[in-house]
LUMPA-590214 format. One record per residue (C-alpha): residue in three letters; x, y, z. Coordinates in steps of 0.05 Angstrom, whole numbers, plus 32768, in hexadecimal, padded with zeros to 4 digits. Each point is the difference from the previous one (the first is absolute). Layout:
LUMPA-590214
(atom ALA, (X, Y, Z))
...
***
This chain:
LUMPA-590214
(atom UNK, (7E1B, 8084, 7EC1))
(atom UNK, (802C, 7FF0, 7FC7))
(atom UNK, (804F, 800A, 7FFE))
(atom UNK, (8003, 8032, 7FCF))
(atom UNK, (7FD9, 8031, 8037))
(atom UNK, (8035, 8034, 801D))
(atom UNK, (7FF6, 800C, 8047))
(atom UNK, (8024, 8037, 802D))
(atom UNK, (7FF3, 8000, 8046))
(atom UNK, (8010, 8037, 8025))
(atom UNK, (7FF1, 7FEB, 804F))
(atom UNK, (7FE4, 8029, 802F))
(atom UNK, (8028, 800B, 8045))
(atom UNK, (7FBB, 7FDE, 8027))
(atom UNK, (8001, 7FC0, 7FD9))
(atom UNK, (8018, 7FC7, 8023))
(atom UNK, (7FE2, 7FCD, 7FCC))
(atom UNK, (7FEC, 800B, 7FB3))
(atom UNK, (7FF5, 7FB9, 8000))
(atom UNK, (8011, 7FCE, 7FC3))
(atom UNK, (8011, 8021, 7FBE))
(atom UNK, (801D, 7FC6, 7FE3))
(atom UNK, (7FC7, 7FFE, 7FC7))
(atom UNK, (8013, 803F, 7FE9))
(atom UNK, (8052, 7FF1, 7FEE))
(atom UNK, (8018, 8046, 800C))
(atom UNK, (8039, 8017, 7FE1))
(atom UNK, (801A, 8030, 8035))
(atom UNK, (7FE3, 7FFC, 804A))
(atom UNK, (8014, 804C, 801A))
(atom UNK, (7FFE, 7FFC, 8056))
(atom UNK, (8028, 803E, 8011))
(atom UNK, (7FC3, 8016, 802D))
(atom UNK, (7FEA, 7FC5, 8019))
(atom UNK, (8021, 8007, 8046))
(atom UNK, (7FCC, 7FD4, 8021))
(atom UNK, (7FF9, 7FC6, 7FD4))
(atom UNK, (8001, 7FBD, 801C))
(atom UNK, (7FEE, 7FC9, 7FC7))
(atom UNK, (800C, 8005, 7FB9))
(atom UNK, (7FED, 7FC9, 7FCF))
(atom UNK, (8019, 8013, 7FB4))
(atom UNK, (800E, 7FB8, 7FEC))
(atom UNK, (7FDD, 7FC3, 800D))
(atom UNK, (8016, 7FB0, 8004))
(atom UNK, (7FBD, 7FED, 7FD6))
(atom UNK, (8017, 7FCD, 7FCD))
(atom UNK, (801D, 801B, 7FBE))
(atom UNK, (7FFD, 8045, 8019))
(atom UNK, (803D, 802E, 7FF3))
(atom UNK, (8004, 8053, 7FFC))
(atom UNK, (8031, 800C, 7FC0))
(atom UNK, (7FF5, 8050, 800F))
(atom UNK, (801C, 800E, 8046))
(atom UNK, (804F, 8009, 8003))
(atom UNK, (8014, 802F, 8036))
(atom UNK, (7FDD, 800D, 8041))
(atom UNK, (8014, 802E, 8045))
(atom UNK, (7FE1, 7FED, 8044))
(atom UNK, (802B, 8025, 8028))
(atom UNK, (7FCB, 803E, 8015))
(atom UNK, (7FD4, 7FB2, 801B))
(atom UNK, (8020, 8001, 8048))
(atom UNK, (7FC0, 7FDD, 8017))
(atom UNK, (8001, 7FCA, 7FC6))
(atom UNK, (7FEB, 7FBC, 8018))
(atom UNK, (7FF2, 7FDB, 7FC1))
(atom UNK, (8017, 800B, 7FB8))
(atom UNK, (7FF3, 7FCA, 7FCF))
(atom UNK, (8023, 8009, 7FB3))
(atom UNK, (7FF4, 7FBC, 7FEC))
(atom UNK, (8001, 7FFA, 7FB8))
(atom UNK, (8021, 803F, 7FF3))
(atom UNK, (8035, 7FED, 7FD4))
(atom UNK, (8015, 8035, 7FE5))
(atom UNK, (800F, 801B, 8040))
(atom UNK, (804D, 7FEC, 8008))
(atom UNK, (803C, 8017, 8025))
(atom UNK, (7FF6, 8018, 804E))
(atom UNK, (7FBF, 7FFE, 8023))
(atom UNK, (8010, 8026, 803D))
(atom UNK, (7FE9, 7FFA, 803F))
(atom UNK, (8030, 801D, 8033))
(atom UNK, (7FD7, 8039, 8012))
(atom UNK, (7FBF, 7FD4, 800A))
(atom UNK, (8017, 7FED, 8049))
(atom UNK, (7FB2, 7FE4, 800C))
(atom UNK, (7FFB, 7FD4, 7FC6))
(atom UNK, (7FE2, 7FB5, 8011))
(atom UNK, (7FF3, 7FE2, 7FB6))
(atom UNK, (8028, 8005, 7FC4))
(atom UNK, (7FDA, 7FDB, 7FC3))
(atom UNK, (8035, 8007, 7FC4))
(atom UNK, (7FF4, 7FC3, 7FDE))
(atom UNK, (8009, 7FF7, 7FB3))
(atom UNK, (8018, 8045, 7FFC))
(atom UNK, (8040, 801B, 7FD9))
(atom UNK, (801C, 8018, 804B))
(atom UNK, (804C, 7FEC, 800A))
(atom UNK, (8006, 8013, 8043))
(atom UNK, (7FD2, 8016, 803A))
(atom UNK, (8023, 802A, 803B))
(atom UNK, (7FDD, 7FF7, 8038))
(atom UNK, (8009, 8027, 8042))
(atom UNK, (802C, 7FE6, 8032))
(atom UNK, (7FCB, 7FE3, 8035))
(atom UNK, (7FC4, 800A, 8004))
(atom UNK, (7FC1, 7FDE, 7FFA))
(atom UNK, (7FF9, 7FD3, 7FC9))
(atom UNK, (7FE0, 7FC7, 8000))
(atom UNK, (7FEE, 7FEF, 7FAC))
(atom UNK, (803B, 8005, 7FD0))
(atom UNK, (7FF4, 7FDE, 7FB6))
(atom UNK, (8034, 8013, 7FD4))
(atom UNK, (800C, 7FF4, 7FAF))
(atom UNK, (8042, 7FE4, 7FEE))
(atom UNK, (8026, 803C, 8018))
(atom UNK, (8050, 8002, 7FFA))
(atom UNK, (800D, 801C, 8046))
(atom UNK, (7FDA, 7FE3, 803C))
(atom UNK, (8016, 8034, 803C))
(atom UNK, (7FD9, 7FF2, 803F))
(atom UNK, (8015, 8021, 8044))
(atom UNK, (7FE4, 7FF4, 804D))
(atom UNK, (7FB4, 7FE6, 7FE1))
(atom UNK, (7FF6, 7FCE, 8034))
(atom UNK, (7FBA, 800D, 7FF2))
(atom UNK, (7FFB, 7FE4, 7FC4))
(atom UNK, (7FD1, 7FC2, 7FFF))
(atom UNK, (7FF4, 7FF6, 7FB2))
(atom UNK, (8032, 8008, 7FC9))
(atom UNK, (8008, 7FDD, 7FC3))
(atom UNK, (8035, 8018, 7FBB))
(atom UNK, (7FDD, 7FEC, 7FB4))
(atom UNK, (8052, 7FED, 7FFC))
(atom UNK, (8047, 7FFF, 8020))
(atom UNK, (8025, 7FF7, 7FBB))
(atom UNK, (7FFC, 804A, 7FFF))
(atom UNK, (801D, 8013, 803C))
(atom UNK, (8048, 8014, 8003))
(atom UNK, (7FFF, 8029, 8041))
(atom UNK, (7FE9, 7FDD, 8034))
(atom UNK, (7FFB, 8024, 804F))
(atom UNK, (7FD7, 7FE6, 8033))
(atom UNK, (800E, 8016, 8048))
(atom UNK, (7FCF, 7FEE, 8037))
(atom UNK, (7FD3, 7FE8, 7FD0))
(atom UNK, (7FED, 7FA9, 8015))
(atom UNK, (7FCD, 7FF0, 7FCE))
(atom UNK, (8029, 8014, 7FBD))
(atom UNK, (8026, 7FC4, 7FF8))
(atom UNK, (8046, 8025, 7FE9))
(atom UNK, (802B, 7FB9, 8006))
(atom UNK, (7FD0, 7FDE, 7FD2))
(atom UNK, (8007, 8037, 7FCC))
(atom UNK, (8040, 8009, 7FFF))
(atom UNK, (800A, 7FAC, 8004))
(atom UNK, (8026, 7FEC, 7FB7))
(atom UNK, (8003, 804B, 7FE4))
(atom UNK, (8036, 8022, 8033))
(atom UNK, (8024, 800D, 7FB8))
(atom UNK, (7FC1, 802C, 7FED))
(atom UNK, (7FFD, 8037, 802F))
(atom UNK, (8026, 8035, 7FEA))
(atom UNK, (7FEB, 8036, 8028))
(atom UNK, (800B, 7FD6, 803C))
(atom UNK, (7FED, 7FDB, 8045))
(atom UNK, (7FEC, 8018, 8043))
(atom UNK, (7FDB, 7FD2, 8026))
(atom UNK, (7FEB, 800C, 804B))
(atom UNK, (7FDE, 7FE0, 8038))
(atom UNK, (7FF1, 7FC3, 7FCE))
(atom UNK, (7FE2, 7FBE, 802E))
(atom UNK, (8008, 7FD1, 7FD2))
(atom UNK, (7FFC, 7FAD, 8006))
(atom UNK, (802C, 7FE6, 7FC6))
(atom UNK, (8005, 7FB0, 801C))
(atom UNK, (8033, 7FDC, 7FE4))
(atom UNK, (8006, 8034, 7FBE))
(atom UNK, (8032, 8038, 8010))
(atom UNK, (800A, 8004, 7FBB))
(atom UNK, (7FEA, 804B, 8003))
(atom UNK, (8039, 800B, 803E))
(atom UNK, (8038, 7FE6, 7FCF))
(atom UNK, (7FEC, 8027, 7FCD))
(atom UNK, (7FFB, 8043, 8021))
(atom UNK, (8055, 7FF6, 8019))
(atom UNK, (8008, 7FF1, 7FBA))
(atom UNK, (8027, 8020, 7FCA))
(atom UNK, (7FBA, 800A, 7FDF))
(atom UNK, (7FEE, 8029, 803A))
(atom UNK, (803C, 8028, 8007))
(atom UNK, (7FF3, 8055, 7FF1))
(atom UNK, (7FB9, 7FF8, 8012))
(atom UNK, (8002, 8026, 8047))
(atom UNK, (7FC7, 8032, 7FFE))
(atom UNK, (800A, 802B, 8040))
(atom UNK, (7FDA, 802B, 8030))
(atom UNK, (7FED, 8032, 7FC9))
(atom UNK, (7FF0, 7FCC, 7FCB))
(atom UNK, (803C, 800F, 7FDF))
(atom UNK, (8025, 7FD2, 7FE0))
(atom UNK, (804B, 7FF1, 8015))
(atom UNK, (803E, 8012, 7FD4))
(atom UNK, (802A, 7FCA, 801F))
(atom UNK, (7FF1, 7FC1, 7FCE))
(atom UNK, (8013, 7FD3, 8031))
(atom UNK, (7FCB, 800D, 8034))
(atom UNK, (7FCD, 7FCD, 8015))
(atom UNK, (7FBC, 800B, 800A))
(atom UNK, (7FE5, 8016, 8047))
(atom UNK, (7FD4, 7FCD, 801B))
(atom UNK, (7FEC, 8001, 804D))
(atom UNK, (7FCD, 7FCD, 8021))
(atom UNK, (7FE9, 7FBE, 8009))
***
C-alpha cells in the first residue's frame, strides 16, 4: 500500500485488535467507537520508516488499551495522551514528532520508548521494566515520582540551567560514588525557581529549590 492511499477507520465497539496498519500511513485514525480495543500499531520502528500524514490522534474512548505504537509518526507532535488509558503496558513512540506523553498515574506499564520529548512526567510506574528517550536535550520538564528505572539525576546532571518548566524528583535510589556533582547543583543558584509541586505546577517564588526525596 503506498502513502498516498487515504485510509479512515472507523472501529467497531467488538474489536479489540485491527492489527498493524502501519503499511498503510493513514492520515487520520478515527477510534471514537472502539471501546474495547486493546493493541493498536499505526507506526512501526522498521528502518527508514516514518508516517508524514498523521498529526492529531484521541485514545481516550480506549479504556482497555494495552499497546499503542506511533513510531515514526512525525508529524504527530504536541500531547499524546494517555491519562485515561489506566491499562496501558507498552508505549512505542519512537522517531515520532510527540513532545510529551502523559501517562496515567500508576498503572501497569512495563515498555515506555519515547522520541526526544520536552517534558518527561512519570508518576507511581514502578512497573516499568524497559524505557529508553531518542534524547534528553529536549527535555525541559522533568517529573519522576516513584519511578526507579528513569534515571532523573543523570538527566538532569550538567543541564539544571535547562529546565524551565521545572524539577520534581521522588523516591529516586540513586548511587552517585564519589560524584555529587548533581547534589551541588540542584542547591544551586541554577536550580533556584524550579519547584514543580503536587499539581505539576510550577512555583512563583524564584527562589525555590527543587523537591527531591530519596536515596
Amino acid at each position: 500500500v503506498g502513502a498516498s492511499d487515504t485510509v479512515y477507520l472507523y472501529s467497531a465497539s467488538d474489536l479489540t485488535d485491527i492489527g498493524d496498519i502501519s503499511a498503510f500511513r493513514p492520515y487520520e485514525v478515527q477510534l471514537a467507537k472502539a471501546t474495547r480495543l486493546k493493541k493498536l500499531i499505526i507506526g512501526s520502528t522498521a528502518s527508514g520508516y516514518a508516517n508524514g500524514r498523521l498529526s492529531a490522534l484521541d485514545l481516550s474512548a480506549c479504556a482497555l488499551l494495552t499497546e499503542i505504537n506511533v513510531s515514526g509518526c512525525v508529524s504527530l507532535t504536541g500531547t499524546l495522551d494517555l491519562t485515561k488509558n489506566g491499562l496501558i503496558e507498552k508505549v512505542y513512540a519512537k522517531n515520532s514528532g510527540i513532545a510529551f506523553v502523559s501517562l496515567p498515574n500508576g498503572g501497569l506499564l512495563s515498555v515506555l520508548h519515547l522520541p526526544a520529548v520536552t517534558n518527561l512526567t512519570a508518576q507511581n510506574q514502578t512497573g516499568l521494566t524497559e524505557f529508553s528517550c531518542e534524547s534528553y536535550e529536549n527535555i525541559n520538564t522533568l517529573r519522576v515520582e516513584n519511578t526507579p528505572i528513569i534515571p532523573a539525576l543523570d538527566i538532569i546532571k550538567d543541564r539544571i540551567a535547562q529546565f524551565t518548566g521545572g524539577i520534581r524528583i521522588i523516591g529516586v535510589n540513586a548511587d552517585l560514588g564519589d560524584d555529587t556533582s548533581v547534589l551541588e547543583q540542584l542547591v544551586s543558584t541554577a536550580a533556584q525557581g524550579k519547584y514543580l509541586n503536587n499539581n505539576g505546577v510550577l512555583s512563583d517564588d524564584k527562589t525555590a529549590y527543587p523537591h527531591v526525596t530519596g536515596t
